[in-house]
C-alpha positions as CSV (number, residue, x, y, z in Angstrom):
1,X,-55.1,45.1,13.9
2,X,-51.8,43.7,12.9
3,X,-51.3,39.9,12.5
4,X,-47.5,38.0,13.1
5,X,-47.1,34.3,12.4
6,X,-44.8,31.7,13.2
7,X,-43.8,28.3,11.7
8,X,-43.0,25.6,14.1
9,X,-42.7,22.1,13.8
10,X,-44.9,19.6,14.8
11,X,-44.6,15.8,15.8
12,X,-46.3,12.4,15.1
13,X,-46.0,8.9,16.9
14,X,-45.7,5.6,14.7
15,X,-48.2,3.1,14.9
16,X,-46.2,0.6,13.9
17,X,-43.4,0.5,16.1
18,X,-44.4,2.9,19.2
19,X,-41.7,5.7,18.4
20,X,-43.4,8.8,19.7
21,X,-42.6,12.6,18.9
22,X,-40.7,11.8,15.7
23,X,-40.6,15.1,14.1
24,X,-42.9,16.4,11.4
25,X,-40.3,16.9,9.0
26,X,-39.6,13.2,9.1
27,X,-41.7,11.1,6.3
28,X,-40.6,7.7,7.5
29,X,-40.3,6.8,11.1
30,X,-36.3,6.7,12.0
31,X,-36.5,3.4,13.9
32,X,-38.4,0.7,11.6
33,X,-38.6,3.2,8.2
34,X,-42.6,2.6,8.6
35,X,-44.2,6.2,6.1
36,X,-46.0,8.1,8.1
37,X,-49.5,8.6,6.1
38,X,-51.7,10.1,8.6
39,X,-55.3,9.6,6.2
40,X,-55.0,5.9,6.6
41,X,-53.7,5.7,9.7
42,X,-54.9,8.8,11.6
43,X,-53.1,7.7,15.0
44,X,-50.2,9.2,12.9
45,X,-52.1,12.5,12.4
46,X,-49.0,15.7,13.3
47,X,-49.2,17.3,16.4
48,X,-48.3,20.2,18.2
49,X,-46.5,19.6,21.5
50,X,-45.8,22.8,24.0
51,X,-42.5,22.7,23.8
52,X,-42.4,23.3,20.0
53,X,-39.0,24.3,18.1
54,X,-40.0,27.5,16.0
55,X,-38.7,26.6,12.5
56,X,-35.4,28.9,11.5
57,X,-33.8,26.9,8.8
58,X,-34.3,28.1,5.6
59,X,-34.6,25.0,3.6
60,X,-37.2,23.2,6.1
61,X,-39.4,27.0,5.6
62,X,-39.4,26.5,1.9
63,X,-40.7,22.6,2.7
64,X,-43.1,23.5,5.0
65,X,-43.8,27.1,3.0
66,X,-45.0,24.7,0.0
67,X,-48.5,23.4,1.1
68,X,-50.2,20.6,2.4
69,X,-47.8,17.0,1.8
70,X,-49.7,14.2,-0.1
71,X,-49.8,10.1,-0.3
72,X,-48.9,8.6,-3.0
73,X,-51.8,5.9,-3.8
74,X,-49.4,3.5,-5.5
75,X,-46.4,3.4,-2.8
76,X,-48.1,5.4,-0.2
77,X,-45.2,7.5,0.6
78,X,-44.9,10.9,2.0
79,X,-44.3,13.9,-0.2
80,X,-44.3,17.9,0.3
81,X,-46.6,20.5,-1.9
82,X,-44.2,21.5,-4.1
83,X,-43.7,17.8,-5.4
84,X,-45.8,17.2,-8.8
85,X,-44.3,13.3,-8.3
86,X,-43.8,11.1,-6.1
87,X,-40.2,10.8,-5.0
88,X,-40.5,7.1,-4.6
89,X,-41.8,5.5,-7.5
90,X,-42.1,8.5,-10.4
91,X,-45.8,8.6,-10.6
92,X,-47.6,12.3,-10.7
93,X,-50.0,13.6,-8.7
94,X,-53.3,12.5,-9.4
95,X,-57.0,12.3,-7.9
96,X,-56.4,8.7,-6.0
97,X,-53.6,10.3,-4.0
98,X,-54.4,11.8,-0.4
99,X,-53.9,14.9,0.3
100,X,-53.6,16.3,3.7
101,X,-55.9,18.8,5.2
102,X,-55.1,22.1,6.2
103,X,-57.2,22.9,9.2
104,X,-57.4,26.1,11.4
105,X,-58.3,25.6,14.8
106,X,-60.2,29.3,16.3
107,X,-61.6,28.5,19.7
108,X,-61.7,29.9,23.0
109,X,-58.5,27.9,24.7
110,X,-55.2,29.1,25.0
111,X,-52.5,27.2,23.3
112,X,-51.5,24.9,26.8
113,X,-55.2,23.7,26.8
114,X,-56.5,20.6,24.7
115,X,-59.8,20.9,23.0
116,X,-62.2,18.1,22.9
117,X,-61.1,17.5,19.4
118,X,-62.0,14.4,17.7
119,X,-58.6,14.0,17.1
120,X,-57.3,14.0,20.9
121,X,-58.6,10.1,20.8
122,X,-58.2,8.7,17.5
123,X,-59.5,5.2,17.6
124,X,-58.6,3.4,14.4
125,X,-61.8,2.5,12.1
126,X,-62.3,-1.2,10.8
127,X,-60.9,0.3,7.5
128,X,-57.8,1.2,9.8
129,X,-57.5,-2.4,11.0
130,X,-58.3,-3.9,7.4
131,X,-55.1,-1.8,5.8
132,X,-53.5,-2.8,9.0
133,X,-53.7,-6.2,8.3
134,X,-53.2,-6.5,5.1
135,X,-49.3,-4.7,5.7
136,X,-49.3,-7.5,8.6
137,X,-48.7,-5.0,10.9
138,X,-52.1,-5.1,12.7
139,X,-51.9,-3.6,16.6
140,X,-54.6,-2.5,19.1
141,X,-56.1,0.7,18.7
142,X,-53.9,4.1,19.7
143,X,-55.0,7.1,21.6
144,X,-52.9,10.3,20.4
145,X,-50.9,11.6,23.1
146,X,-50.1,15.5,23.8
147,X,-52.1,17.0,20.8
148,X,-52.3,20.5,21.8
149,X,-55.6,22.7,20.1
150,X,-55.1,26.6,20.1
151,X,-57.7,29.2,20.2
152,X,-58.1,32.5,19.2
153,X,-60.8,34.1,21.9
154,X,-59.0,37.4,23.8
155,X,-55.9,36.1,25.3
156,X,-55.6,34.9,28.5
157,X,-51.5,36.0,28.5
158,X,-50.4,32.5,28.5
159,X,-50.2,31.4,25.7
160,X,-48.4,34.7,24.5
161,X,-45.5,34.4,27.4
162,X,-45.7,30.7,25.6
163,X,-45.1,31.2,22.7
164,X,-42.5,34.3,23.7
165,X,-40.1,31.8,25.5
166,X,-40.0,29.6,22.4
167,X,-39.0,32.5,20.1
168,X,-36.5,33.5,22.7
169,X,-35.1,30.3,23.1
170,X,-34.8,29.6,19.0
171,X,-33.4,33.1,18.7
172,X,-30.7,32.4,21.4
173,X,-30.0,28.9,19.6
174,X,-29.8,30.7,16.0
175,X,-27.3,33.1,17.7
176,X,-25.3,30.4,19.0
177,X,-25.2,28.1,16.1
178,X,-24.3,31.6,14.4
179,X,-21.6,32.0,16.6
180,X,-19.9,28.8,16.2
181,X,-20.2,28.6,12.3
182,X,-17.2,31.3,12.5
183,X,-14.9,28.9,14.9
184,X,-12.5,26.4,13.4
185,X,-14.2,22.6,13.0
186,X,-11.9,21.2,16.2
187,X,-13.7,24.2,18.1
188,X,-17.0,23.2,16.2
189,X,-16.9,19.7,17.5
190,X,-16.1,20.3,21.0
191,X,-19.7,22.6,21.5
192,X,-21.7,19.4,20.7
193,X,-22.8,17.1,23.4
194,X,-20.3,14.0,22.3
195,X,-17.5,16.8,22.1
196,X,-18.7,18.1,25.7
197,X,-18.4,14.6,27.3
198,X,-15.0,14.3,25.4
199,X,-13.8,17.5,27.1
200,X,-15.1,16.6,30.3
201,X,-13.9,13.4,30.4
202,X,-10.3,15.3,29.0
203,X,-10.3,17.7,31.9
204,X,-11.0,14.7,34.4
205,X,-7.8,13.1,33.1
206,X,-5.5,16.3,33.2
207,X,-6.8,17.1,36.9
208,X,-5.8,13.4,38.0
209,X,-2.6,13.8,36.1
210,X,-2.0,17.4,37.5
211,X,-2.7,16.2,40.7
212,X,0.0,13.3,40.8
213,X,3.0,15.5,39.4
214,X,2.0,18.0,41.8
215,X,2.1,15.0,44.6
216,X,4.9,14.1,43.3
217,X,6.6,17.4,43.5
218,X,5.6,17.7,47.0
219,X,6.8,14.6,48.0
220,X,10.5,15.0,46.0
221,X,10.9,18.7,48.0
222,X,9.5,17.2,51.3
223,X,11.1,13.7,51.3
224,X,13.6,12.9,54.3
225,X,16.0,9.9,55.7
226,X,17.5,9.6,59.0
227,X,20.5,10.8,60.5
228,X,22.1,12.3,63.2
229,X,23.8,15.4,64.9
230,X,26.4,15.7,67.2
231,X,26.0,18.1,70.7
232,X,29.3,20.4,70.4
233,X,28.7,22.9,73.2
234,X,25.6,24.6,75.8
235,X,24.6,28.1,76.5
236,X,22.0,29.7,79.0
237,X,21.2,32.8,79.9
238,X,18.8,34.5,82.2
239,X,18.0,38.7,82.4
240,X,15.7,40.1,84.5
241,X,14.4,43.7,84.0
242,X,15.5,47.4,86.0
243,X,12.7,49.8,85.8
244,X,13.9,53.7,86.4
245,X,11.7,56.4,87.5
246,X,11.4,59.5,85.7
247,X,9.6,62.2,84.7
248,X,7.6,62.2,81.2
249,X,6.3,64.9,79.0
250,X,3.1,65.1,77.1
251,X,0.2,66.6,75.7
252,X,-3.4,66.8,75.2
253,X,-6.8,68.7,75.5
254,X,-7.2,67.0,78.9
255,X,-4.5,65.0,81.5
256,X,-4.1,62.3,83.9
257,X,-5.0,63.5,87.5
258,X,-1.4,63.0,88.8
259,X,-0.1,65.1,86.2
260,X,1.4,68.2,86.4
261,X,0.3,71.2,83.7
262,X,3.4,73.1,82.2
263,X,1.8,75.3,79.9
264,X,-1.9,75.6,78.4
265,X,-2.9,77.5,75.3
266,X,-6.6,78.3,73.5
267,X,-6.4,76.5,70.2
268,X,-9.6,75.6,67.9
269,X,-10.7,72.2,68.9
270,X,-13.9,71.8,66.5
271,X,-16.3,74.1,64.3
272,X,-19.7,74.7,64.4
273,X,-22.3,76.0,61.8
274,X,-24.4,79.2,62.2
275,X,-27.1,80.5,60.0
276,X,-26.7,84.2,59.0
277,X,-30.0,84.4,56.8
278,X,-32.3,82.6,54.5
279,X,-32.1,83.4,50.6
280,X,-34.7,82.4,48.1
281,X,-33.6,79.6,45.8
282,X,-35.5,78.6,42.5
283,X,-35.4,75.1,41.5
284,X,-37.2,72.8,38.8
285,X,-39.5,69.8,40.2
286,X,-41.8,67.3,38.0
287,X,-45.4,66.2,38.6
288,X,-46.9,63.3,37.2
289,X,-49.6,64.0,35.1
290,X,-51.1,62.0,32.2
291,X,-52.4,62.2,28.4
292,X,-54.1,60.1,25.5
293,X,-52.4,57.4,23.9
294,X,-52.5,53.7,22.7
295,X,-50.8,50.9,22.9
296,X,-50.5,47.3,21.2
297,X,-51.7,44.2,22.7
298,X,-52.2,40.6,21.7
299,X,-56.0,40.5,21.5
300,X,-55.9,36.6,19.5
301,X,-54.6,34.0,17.7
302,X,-55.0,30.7,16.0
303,X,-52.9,27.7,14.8
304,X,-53.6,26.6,11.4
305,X,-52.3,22.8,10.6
306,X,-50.2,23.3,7.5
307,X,-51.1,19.2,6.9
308,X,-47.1,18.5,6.0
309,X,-45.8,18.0,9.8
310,X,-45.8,22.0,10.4
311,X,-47.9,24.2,12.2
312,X,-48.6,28.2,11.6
313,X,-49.2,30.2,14.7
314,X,-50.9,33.5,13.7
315,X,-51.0,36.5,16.6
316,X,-53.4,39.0,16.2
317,X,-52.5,42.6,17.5
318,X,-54.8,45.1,18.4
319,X,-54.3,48.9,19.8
320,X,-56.3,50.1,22.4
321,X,-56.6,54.1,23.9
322,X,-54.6,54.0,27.6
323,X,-53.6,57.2,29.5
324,X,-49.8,57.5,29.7
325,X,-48.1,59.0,32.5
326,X,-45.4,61.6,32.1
327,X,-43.0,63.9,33.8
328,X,-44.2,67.8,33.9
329,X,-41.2,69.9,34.8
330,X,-42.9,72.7,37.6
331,X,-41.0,75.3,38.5
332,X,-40.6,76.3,42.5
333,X,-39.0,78.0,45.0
334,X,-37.9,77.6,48.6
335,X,-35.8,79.1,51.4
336,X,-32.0,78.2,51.7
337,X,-30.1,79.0,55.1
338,X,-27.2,81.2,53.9
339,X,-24.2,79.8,56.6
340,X,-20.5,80.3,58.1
341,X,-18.4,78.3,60.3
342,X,-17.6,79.4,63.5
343,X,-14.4,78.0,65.6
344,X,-14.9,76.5,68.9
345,X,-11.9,77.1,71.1
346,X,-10.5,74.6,74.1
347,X,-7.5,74.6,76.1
348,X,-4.6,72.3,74.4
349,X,-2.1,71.3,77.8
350,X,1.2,70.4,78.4
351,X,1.5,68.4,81.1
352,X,4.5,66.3,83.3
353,X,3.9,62.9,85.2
354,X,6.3,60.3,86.5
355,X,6.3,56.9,85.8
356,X,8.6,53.8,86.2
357,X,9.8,53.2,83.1
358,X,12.7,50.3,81.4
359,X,16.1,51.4,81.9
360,X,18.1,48.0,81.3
361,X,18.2,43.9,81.4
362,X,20.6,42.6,83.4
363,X,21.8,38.8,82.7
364,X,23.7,36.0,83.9
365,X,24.8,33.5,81.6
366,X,27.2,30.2,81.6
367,X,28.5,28.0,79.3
368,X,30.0,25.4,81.5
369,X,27.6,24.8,83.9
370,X,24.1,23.1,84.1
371,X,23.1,24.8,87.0
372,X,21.0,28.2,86.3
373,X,20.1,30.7,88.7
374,X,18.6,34.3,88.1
375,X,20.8,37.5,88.4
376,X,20.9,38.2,92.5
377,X,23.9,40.7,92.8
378,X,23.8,43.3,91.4
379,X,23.7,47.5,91.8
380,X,20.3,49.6,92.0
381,X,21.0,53.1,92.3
382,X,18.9,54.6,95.2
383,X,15.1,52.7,95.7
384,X,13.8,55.4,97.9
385,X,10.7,56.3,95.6
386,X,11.9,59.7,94.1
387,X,13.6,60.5,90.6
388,X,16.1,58.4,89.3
389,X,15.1,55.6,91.7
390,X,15.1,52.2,90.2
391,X,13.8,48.6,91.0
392,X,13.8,45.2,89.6
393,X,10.6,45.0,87.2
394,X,8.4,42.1,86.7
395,X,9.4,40.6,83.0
396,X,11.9,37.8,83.3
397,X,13.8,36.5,80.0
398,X,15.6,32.9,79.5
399,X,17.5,31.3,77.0
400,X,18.8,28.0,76.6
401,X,20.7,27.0,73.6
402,X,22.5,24.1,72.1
403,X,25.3,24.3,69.3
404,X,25.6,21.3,67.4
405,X,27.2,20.1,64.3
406,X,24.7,17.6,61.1
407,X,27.0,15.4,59.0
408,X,27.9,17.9,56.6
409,X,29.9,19.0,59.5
410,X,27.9,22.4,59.0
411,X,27.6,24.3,62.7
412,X,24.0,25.1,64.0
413,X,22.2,26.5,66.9
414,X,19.1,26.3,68.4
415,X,17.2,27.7,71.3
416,X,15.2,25.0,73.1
417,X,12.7,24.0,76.6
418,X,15.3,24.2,79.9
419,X,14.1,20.4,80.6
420,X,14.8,19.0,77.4
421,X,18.3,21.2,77.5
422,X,19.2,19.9,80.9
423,X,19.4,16.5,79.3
424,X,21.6,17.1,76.5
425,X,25.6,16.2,77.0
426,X,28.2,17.9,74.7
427,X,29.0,15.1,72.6
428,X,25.5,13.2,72.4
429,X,24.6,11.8,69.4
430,X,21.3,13.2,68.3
431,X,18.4,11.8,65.9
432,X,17.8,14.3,63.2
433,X,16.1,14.3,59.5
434,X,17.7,15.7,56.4
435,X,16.3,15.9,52.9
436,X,16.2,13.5,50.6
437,X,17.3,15.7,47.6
438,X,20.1,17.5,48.9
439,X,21.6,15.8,51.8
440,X,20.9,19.2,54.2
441,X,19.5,19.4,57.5
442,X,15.9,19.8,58.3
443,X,15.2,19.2,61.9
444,X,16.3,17.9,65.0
445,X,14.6,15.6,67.4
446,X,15.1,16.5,70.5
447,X,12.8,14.1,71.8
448,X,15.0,11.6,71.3
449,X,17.0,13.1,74.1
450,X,17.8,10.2,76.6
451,X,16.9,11.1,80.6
């Protein structure tokens, strides 16, 4: 049986004030500096609380390392083992000073269970309220809050995954804290919670700030003023499509069913496996099987009250005979298909069909004229059906442009709707935008178009 043990620090409320979980390393309570003396005023007895900070720092483990903490009977303050005098008023330890208990609690709860301790409900004593009174600091009577008992009976697992978080957590804090010792102080700073505010609030700034140059950018590329262009000349032009018909060639394992075949050949389309034998193939496998062992589990513990604002928590280990599994390699044997690959053969064609395909567009265009019309005269060799035939095909294509010049005097053109074109007069004055940075065009309005 192996034991572990851990320090970690406990907490104590003031009866004078009301300020609760003050921690055990404090003497004096940090808002009204009342000494914490916890045989005179027990409602100020240390506690444990479950979530408990295990104790890493090396000068608060030689404190708490030292013994139980004392009273001094002339000033009553608060002062660890290793003090022979009090370090108020000078005087030495003597046999009118109080000295603080150490007690061990060994019961059958786990750690996140409260005994019915006497000290759970502390109810000051008339001797309480006398010394009270006579510091004219006399309150009702205080019940101790959150005073957590261990116990040692065989664990019930929570208090060991307990107590397994806190040491993770403390090691994980001693690793940070580690980690930022080696960073520069301005680095330092920034990883506590004021410094985190600091750099949130910072980041909050830059974004705002980022985000206005970056409107601002947008705006400067995007800006535009008024201005016009002037109509200088008008296009259209219409095509309509001639389909010829001719005769295609292609190729493929199969054709369409007005095709012709030209040629045909055997040609491997696919392969396909066939087993020649079997063969006997050897190959290692593993069984589960299992043997005598032990293994370590937590079988107790107890929390021993250090009586100076600490508390111990002692594991106890114990080994115990399981069976544990492991891998037998078995060796074994089994039939393997021994294979080749055999072609598979299909007929690859060649094949002729005739189809009406594009041959040319043939357009019609004016740049006087509003009126439009769609090519009407013009030759088609023979439509009789056979090859070489050809016939007007269904796509249609229009155009209508207008060339203007912007007040740089720079020549554009630009293909727009036939109803808004029909509108437009060479010489019309037309609304238009240009940027605000450069003076250059950036688009017309052709809504602006009168009727």
């Amino acid at each position: 049986m192996k034991k572990s043990s851990e320090i970690f620090e406990g907490r104590w409320d003031c009866s004078d004030c009301g300020q609760t979980r003050i921690s055990g390393s404090d003497p004096v309570c940090p808002r009204c500096k009342y000494p914490q003396d916890s045989v005179l005023t027990p409602s100020e007895q240390w506690y444990l609380p479950h979530d408990a900070n295990i104790v890493t720092d090396g000068v608060q483990l030689e404190k708490f390392n030292a013994g139980a903490a004392w009273n001094c009977g002339r000033c009553q303050t608060l002062n660890y083992g290793n003090s022979k005098n009090c370090s108020s008023c000078g005087r030495p330890l003597d046999f009118d000073d109080t000295v603080n208990r150490t007690i061990t609690y060994d019961g059958s709860s786990s750690h996140f269970d409260t005994l019915p301790d006497p000290r759970d409900e502390i109810i000051e004593s008339d001797l309480d309220k006398a010394i009270r009174t006579i510091k004219g600091k006399a309150s009702e009577p205080r019940v101790m809050k959150d005073l957590v008992l261990p116990g040692t009976a065989p664990d019930t697992g929570r208090d060991t995954k307990f107590y397994e978080e806190i040491r993770a957590q403390s090691q994980r804090e001693h690793e940070t804290r580690v980690r930022l010792s080696k960073l520069p102080r301005l680095l330092q700073a920034l990883h506590t919670p004021h410094g985190k505010k600091l750099l949130l609030l910072a980041a909050i700034v830059l974004a705002i700030v980022l985000a206005f140059v970056g409107f601002q950018v947008v705006r400067y590329y995007t800006a535009t003023v008024e201005g016009v262009v002037t109509a200088t000349e008008r296009h259209w032009q219409r095509s309509v499509e001639v389909e010829q018909y001719r005769t295609l060639t292609d190729s493929g394992w199969d054709y369409p069913g007005d095709a012709r075949v030209a040629s045909s050949e055997r040609r491997i389309r696919d392969y396909r496996t066939v087993i020649d034998s079997y063969r006997t193939e050897l190959y290692t496998d593993y069984e589960t099987k299992y043997r005598a062992g032990s293994e370590n589990y937590v079988c107790g513990s107890k929390t021993v009250d250090n009586g100076n604002g600490s508390f111990r928590v002692e594991t106890k280990t114990c080994t115990r005979s399981v069976q544990v599994p492991y891998q037998e390699p078995v060796q074994k044997s089994r039939q393997v298909p021994v294979t080749h690959q055999e072609p598979i053969y299909d007929d690859w064609y060649v094949y002729l069909y005739d189809r009406w395909q594009t041959e040319r567009w043939v357009s019609v265009s004016d740049a006087t004229s509003s009126e439009v019309a769609w090519p009407e005269k013009f030759a088609l060799r023979r439509n009789d059906g056979s090859i070489g035939s050809e016939r007007i095909g269904d796509e249609r294509r229009e155009t209508y442009e207008v060339v203007y010049l912007d007040a740089n005097q720079n020549r554009h053109s630009e293909n727009i709707r036939q109803e808004v074109w029909v509108r437009v007069q060479v010489g019309e004055v037309i609304a238009a935008r240009y940027f605000q940075r450069n003076g250059q065009l950036s688009s017309v309005d052709w809504s602006s178009v009168s009727d």
